[in-house]
N, C-alpha and C positions, 0 to 999 in steps of 0.2 A: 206696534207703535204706540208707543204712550198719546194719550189724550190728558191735555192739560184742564182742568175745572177753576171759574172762580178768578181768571187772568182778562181784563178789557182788552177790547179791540186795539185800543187808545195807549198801552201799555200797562207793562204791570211792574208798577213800585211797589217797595216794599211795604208804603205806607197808605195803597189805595184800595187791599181787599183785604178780606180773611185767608189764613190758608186752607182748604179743605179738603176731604178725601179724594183720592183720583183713580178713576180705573185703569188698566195699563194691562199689555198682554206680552207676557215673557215666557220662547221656548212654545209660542201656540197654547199656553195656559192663560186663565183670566186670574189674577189676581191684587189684592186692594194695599195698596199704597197713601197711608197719610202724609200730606203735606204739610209742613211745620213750618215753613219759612217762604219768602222770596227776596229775590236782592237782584240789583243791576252789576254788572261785572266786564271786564275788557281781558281779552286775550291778550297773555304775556309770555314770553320766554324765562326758561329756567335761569336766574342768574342777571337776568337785563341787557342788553347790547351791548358791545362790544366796542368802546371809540377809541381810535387809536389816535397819539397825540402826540406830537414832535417831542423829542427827544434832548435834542438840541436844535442851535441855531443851524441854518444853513439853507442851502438850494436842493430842489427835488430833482436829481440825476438820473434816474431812473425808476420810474413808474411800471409796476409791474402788473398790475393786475385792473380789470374794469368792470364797471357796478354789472351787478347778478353774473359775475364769477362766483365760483365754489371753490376755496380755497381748503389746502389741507394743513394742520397743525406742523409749525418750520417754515411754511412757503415762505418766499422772499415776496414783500408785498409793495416795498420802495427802497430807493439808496440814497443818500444825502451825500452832497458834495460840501465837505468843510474842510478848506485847506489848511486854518487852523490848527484842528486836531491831527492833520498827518502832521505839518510841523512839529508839535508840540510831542508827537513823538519819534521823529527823526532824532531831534536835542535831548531828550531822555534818554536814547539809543545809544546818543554820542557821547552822553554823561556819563552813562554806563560803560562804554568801551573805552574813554579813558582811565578811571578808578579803576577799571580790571588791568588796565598797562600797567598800573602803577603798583599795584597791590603785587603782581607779577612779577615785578624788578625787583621790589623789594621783598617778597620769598624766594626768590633766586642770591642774594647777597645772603642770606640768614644761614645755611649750614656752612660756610666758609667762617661766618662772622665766628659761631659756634665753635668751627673749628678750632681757630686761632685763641678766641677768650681761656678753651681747655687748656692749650699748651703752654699758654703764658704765663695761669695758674700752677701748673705744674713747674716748670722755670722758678717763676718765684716761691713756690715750698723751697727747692732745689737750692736755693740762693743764687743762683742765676741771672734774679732779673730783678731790674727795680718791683716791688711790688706796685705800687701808684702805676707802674706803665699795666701791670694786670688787671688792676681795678678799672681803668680807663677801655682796654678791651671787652673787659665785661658789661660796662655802660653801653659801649657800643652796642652790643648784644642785646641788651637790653633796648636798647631805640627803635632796633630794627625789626623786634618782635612787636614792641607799640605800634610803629607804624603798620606794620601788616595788619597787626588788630583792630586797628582804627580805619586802615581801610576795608578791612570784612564789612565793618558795621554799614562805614559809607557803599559799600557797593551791595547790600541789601537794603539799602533807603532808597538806592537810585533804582536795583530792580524792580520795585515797589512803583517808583512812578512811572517805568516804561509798562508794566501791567495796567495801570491807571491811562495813560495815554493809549493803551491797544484796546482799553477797554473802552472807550471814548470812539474811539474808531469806529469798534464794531458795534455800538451805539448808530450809525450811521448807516445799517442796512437794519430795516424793520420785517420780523418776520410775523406772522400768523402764530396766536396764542393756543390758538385752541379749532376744530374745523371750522368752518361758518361760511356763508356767504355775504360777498360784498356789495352791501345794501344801499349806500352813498359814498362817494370822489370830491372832498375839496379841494383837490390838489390838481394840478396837472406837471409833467414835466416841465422844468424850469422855474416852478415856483421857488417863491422865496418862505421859509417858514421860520416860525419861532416859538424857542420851547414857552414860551411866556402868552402863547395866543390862547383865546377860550374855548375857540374855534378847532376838533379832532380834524385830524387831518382824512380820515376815513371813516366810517361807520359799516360796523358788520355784525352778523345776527348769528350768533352763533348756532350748528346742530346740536341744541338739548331739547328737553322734551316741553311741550308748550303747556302752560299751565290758565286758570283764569283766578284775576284779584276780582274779587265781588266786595262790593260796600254793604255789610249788613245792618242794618238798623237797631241800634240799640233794643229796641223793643223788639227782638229777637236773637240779641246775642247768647241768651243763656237755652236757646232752641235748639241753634248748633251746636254741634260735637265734632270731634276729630276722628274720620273714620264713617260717617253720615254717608246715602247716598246722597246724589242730589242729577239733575238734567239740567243738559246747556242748551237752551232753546237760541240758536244764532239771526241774529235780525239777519232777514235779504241784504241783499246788495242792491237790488230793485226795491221799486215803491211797490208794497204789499201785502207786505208783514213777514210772516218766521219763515226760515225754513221746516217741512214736515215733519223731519227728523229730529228729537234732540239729539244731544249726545249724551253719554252715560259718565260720569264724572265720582267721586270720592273727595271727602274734606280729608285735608292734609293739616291744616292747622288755621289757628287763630289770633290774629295780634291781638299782645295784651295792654293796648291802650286803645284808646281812642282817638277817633281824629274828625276832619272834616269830609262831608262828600265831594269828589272830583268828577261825579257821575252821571249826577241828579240836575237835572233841571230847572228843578225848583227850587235846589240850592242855595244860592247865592241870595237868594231873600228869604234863604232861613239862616239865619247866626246861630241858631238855637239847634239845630240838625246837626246828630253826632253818630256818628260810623264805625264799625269792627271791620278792617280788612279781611276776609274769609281766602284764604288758596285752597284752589281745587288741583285736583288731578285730574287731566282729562284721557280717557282711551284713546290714547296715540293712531292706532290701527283707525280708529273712526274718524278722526281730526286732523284723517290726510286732506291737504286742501286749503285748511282753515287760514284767515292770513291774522298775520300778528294785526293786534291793535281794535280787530273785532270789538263791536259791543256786543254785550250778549244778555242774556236774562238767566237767573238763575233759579231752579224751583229747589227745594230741600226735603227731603224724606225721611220718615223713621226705618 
């Protein structure tokens, strides 16, 4: 078990000790680990929560699932009732199946029209037949090809909006993105929701791997590296202090700005206190348990 050196009772900021050497015993061996850094940090998930948000307008029909379910990625998670959108695809349906009558009729007139246009032409070569009466069959001919063509067009713009209307539908059952479980319900059956509220209608965490954002203190941003180890000493839950354990963790990377702390205490009556977001990796297998949102303490090692 690692022994931390060099950390108060009272906590350890980044900006209230040196960091120093620490003894630590890995594998039943003793050996020496320099401490480079410390920073405060809060348990996060891969990626951020999950909130799920109306879609559209309408009523909550069926409520499917409830807070700390484990959903799997597809699950149906609610259905909305909007009569609207069925309408609205009924009458795109109906749009559709008239232009196809009509488009119909009028490819069923067109090899007769064809017919007739040929023989008339041939007639009048023939001297047979007025010609004006052949040119006029071949206009015919000619109409009834436009019109078909004209209705292809229109009957792929009306397809177009009965896709748009089924798509609006099924808009109207919400499924599970990704696994996760469901963390918070603002909804209940029979709500009324709207796509325009600020307010998700669900909230879910998803299964990815839990990581920790640390604020590091500029006066150790260039300490860190990507690839560093470091330990996650995790505050109790109780009044008392750490648990005995840390956890074993790896830097993943480091934002390239700066910001303010969200962490610190002290903060908010320093303007002047500025921050490197540090992500860790934390060993999964050991950070069974852990709950999201933890604060934690981070130590940093060469």
């Amino acid at each position: 078990m690692a022994l931390l050196l060099g950390i108060a009772a009272g906590g350890c900021s980044e900006h209230s000790a040196n960091p120093s050497p620490v003894a630590s015993v890995s594998n039943g061996e003793l050996s020496e680990k320099r401490e480079v850094a410390m920073a405060r940090g809060k348990v996060e998930v891969q990626g951020g929560l999950l909130e799920v948000m109306s879609p559209q307008d309408g009523l909550v029909e069926t409520l499917a699932v409830k807070e700390g379910d484990h959903v799997r990625r597809g699950q149906v998670l609610l259905k909305l009732a909007s009569e609207q959108a069925r309408i609205e695809l009924e009458l795109a349906q109906s749009e559709l199946g008239v232009i196809q009558a009509r488009q119909h009729a009028q490819a069923e007139r067109l090899p007769a029209a064809r017919r007739l246009a040929s023989r008339m032409r041939e007639a009048a070569r023939a001297g047979a037949l007025d010609p004006q009466r052949a040119d006029e069959s071949l206009q015919a001919q000619r109409d009834i090809e436009s019109a078909v063509a004209i209705l292809a067009a229109e009957r792929a713009t009306a397809s177009k909006k009965v896709a748009l209307a089924q798509f609006a539908v099924q808009r109207q059952t919400l499924n599970a993105a990704h696994d996760a479980i469901v963390l918070k319900l603002n909804v209940q059956s029979g709500s009324r929701v709207s796509a325009q509220a600020q307010r998700p209608l669900m909230v879910l965490l998803p299964q990815r791997a839990l990581i920790v954002r640390a604020e590091l203190n500029e006066s150790y941003a260039d300490s860190v590296k990507p690839g560093m180890r470091a330990s996650i000493h995790v505050e109790a839950e109780t009044q008392g202090g750490m648990r005995p354990e840390p956890l074993p963790a790896r830097v993943l990377r480091l934002a390239a700005t700066y910001g303010s702390s969200h962490l610190d205490d002290e903060a908010p009556g320093r303007t002047n206190l500025r921050v490197v977001d540090c992500i860790l990796e934390i060993d999964q297998a050991a950070a069974v348990g852990l709950r999201l949102g933890r604060n934690v303490r981070v130590s940093f090692y060469e």
